[in-house]
C-alpha positions in Angstrom: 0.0 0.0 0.0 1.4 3.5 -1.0 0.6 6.6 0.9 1.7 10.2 -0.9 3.2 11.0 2.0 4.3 14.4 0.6 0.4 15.3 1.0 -0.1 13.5 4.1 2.4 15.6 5.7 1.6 19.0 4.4 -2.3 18.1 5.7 -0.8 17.8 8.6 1.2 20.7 9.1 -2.3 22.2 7.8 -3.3 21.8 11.8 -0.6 24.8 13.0 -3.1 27.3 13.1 -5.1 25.7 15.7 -2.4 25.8 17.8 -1.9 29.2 18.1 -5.3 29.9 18.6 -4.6 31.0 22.4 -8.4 31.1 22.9 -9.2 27.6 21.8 -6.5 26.3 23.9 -7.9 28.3 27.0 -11.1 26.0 26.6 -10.5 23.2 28.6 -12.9 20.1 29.8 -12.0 18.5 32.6 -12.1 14.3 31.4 -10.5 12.6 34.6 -7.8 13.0 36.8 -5.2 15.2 35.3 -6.8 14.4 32.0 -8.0 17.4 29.8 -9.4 18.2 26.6 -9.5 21.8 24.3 -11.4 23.1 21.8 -8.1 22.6 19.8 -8.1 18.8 20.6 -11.3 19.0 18.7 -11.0 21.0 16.2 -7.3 19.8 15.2 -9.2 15.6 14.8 -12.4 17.4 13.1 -10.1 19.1 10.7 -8.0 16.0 10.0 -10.4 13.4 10.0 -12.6 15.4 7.1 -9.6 16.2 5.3 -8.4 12.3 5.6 -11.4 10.8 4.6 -11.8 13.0 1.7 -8.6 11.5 0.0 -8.6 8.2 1.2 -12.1 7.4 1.9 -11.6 3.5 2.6 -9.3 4.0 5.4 -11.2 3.5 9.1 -10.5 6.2 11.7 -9.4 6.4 15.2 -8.7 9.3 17.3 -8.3 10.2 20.9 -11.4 12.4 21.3 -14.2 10.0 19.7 -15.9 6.7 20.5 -13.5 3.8 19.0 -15.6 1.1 19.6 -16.3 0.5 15.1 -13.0 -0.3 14.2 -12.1 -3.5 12.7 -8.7 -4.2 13.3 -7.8 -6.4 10.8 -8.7 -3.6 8.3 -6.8 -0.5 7.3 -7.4 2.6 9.8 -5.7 6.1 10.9 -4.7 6.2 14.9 -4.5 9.8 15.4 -3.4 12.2 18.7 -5.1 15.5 17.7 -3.2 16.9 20.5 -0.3 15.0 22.1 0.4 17.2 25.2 -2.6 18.8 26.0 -2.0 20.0 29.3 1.4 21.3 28.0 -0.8 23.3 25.4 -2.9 24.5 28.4 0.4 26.1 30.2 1.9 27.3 26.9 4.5 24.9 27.3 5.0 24.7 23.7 5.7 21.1 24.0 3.0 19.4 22.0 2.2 17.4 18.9 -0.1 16.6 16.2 0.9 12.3 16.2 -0.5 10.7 13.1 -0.1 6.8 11.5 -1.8 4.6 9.5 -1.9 0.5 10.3 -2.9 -1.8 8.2 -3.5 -5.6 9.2 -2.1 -5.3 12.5 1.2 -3.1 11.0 2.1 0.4 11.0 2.9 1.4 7.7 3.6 4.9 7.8 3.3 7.7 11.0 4.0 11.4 11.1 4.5 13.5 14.2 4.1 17.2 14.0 5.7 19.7 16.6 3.8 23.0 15.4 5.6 25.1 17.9 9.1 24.5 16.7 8.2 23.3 13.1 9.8 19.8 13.4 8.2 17.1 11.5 8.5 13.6 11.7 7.7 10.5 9.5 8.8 7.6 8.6 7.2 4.7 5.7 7.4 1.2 6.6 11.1 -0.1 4.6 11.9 3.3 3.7 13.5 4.4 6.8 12.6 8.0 9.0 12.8 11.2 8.8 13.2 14.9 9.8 11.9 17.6 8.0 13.0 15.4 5.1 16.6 14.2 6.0 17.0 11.0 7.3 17.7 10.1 11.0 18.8 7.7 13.4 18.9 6.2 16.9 22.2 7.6 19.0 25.2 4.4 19.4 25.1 4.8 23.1 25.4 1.3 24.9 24.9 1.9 28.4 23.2 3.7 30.8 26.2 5.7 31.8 26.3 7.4 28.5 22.2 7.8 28.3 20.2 10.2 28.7 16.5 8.6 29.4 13.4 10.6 29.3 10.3 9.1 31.3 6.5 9.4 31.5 4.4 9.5 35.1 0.9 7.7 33.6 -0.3 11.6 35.2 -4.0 10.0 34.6 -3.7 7.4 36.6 -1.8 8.2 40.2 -2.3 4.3 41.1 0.9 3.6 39.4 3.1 6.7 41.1 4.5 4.4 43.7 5.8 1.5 41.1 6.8 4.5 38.4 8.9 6.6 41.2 10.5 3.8 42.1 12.1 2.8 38.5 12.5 6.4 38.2 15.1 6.7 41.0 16.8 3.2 39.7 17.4 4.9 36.0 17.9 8.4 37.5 21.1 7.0 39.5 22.8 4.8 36.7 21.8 7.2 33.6 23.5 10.7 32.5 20.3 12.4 33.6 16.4 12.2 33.1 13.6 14.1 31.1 10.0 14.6 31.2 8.9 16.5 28.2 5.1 15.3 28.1 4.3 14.5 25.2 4.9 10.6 24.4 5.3 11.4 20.5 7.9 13.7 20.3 9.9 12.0 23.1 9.8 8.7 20.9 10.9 11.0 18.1 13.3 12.3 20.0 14.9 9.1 20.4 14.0 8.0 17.3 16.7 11.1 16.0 19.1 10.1 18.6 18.3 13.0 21.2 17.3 10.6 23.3 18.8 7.3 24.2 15.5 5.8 25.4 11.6 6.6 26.8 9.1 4.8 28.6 5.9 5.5 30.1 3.2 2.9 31.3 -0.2 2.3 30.4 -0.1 4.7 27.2 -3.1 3.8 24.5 -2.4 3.6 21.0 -2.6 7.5 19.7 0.3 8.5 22.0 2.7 6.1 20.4 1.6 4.6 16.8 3.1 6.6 14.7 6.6 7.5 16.9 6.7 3.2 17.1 7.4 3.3 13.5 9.8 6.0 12.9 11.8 4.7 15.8 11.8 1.5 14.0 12.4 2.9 11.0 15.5 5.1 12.6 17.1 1.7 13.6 15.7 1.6 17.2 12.8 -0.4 18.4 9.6 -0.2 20.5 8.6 -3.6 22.9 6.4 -3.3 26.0 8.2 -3.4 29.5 8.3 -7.4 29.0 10.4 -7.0 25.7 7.6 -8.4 23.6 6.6 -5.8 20.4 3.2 -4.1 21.4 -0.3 -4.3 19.1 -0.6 -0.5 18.4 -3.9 -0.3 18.6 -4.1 -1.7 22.1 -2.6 0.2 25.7 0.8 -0.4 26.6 3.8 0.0 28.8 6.0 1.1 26.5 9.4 1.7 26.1 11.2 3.3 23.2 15.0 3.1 22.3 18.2 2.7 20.2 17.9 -1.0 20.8 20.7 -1.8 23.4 19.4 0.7 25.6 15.7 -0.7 25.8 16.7 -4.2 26.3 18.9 -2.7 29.4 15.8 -1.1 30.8 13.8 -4.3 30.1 16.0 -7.0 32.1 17.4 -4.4 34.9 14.3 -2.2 36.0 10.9 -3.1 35.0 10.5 -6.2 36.3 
């Protein structure tokens, strides 16, 4: 299956707008414990899923703000994160993402991550390797954790998991160069995906926070397992951990079990 992914990603970058719509962003619904929604949330998956079924009308779609519950699987369908980073986009954080792949019969064939505020985008087609903004990148050499630099999620919707997630955090935080928390699951895969990062992980994430980034780390030479090692089904939840390779088979045998 081909995707022109030239117009894919300039529909995407279509979405910047939105974001600078200080207004929009100001108009936030409350959906759980430190979860929260905006008017750009909606209007950014409106936008794109008119605009996505217009050229390819076949393809199924998911998104983060809409009930999921028609999807066949085993068919073709867009996983979109209208907004990855909402409650960064809420404090003007400038740290947020338009996260955006296609899967087809259980594989991701093509993703593209969109950082509107600083103009970085993302992609990556399955065999073709990844990009940013159009030149190729890939996954940092590092080997250990001494020469890592590990950026981590907290699962801020669910507080359940704080103890069990401070408690790897200290373990990476003392054998690592240092830690990050960016909060936005798509652009930190990314960023490892282009080598900024040796490594992220973050528990319990559902399929629009890391579709598309799973690919273009795979596609940069890295590679995406849950915190068991096994590869995850990107349409289902998952801990996930994404790295250069060496790095997430580390964090696999020495601190998530």
């Amino acid at each position: 299956m081909k995707i022109d992914m030239e117009k894919l990603i300039q529909l995407v970058m279509e979405t910047q707008s939105f974001f600078t719509n200080e207004e929009a962003a100001s108009q936030v619904t409350v959906k759980g414990v430190s979860d929260y929604v905006t008017q750009v949330d909606y209007q950014v998956q409106e936008f794109l899923k008119e605009r996505l079924r217009e050229e390819w009308p076949d393809f199924q779609f998911m998104g983060e703000e809409k009930d999921n519950s028609d999807i066949d699987f085993d068919g073709t369908f867009w996983i979109l994160d209208p907004v990855d980073g909402t409650t960064n986009l809420i404090h003007d954080f400038r740290n947020s993402a338009v996260s955006l792949g296609l899967c087809d019969k259980g594989e991701m064939i093509c993703g593209v991550v969109y950082q509107p505020f600083s103009g970085e985008v993302f992609h990556a087609v399955r065999g073709e390797g990844a990009c940013l903004n159009q030149k190729p990148i890939h996954v940092s050499s590092a080997v250990s954790m001494a020469e890592s630099l590990i950026s981590i999620g907290t699962t801020p919707y669910e507080h359940e998991y704080a103890d069990r997630n401070f408690e790897i955090f200290k373990k990476v935080f003392l054998d690592c160069q240092d830690i990050r928390r960016i909060g936005s699951a798509a652009i930190e895969l990314c960023f490892v995906a282009c080598g900024r990062l040796e490594a992220f992980f973050e528990m319990n994430l559902k399929p629009w926070d890391y579709a598309a980034g799973l690919l273009i780390i795979e596609e940069a030479g890295g590679s995406v397992t849950d915190f068991e090692g096994r590869k995850p089904q990107p349409w289902k939840r998952g801990n996930i951990i994404g790295s250069n390779g060496r790095l997430g088979q580390i964090l696999v045998e020495q601190y998530m079990n």
